[in-house]
N, C-alpha and C positions, 0 to 999 in steps of 0.2 A: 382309595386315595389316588386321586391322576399322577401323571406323571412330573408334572410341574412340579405340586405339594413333595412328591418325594425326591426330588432332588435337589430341594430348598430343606427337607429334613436330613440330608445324607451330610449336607455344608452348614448346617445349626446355622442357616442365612434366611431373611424375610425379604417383601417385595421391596421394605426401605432399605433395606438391606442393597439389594441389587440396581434402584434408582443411585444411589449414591455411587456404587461402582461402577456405574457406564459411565461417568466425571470424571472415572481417574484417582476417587476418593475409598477410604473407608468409614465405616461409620464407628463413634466411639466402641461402639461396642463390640466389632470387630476387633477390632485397634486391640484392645482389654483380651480377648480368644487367642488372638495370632502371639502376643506376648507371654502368656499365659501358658501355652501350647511348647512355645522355643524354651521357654526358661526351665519349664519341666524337663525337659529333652536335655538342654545344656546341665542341670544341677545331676539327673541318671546316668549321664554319659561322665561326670564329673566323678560322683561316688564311685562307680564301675572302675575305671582308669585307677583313682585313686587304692581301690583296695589293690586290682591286680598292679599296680607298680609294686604298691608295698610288699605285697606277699611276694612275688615272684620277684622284685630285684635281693631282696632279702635273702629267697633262696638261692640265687645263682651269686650274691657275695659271699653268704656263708662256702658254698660248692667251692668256691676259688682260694677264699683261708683255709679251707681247710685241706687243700689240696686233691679237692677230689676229681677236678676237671683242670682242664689245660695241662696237661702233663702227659702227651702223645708222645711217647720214647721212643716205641717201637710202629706209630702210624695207623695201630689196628683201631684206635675207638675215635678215627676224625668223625663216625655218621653220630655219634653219642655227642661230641664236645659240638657240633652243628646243632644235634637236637637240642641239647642244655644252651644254648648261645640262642637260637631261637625260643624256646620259650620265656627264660630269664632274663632276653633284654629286649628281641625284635614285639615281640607281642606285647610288652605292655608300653612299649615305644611309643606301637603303634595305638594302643589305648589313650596314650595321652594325645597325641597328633590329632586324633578323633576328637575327644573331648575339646580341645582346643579348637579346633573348627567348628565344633554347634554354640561354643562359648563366642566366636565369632559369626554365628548367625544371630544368636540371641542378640549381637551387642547392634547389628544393624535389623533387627526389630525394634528395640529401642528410639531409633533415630525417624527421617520422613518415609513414609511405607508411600507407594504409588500402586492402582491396580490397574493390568494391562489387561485389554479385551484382545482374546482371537476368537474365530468365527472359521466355522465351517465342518465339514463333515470328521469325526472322531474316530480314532482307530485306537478299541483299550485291548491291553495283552494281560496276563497274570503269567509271570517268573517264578515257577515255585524251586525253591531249596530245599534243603537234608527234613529243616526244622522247620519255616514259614516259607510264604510266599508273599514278591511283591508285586503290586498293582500300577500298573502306567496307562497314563492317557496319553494320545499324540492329537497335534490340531498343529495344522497352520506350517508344518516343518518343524514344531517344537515338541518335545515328550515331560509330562510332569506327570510325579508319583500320587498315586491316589490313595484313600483307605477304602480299607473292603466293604463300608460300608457306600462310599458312594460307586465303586466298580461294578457294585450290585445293581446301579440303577442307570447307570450311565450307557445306552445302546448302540454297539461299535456299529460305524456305519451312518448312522445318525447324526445330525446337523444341530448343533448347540453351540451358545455363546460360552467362552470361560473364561473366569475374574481369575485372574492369579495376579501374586506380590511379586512384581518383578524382583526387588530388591534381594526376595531370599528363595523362589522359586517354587513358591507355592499357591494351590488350588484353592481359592475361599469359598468360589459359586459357579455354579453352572446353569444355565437356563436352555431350556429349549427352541431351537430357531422353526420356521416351516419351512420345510423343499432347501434345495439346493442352495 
């Protein structure tokens, strides 16, 4: 498979695919992927949020009726009523704040999507943490996240066109440019 083929397989994108995107357009079928793609993401982030609120604000009101925290008399358990105070309310806060932001990517997926072209030589990194790691493309002064399927094909260094939805910040196609 050249190189071209697999970086139109990395983006589930074809050649009409990418005609369409040098416009500024997507093609339905895009359209139908990128929506498809946010709403998954917004409804997981959704359930997530939604269990750990429940559990964990549950736990830290039960903790409070029943007297178990906030009751620092003598000063020795503030690193305890921090830890309970953070897990029982900062985290699943923060679960929903999340959820709430891909709920708000989804909803401008829904609306006019536009694809921006930059051009020029690519600089990709992999950020790994405890449990996974993330993939970045940079072009142009701009950096957007990739999957590791196309980080695998994509040659830092290397001169290629990238279709990304300016609207929500994401990569749909990548093509290869020649030279400089």
């Amino acid at each position: 498979m050249d190189h071209r083929a697999e970086l139109l397989a990395a983006f589930d994108a074809t050649e009409a695919d990418l005609a369409v995107n040098r416009r500024g357009e997507l093609t339905d079928r895009q359209r139908q992927l990128v929506r498809r793609a946010v709403d998954e993401d917004a409804t997981s982030m959704f359930v997530i949020a939604l269990v750990l609120a429940v559990v964990m604000y549950g736990i830290g009101g039960f903790l409070v009726v029943d007297g178990r925290v906030f009751r620092v008399e003598d000063g020795s358990d503030v690193a305890g009523v921090i830890g309970i105070a953070f897990g029982t309310f900062v985290l699943p806060t923060a679960g929903i704040v999340w959820a709430g932001y891909t709920a708000w990517i989804a909803s401008k997926a829904r609306g006019k999507l536009t694809v921006k072209v930059y051009e020029g030589a690519v600089e990709t990194r992999s950020i790994a943490y405890k449990q996974s790691e993330v993939f970045d493309l940079r072009v142009a002064g701009k950096t957007f996240q990739l999957t590791p399927r196309a980080f695998a094909v994509i040659v830092s260094g290397a001169h290629y066109r990238v279709h990304m939805i300016d609207e929500i910040a994401a990569v749909i196609a990548v093509e290869p440019l020649e030279g400089p």
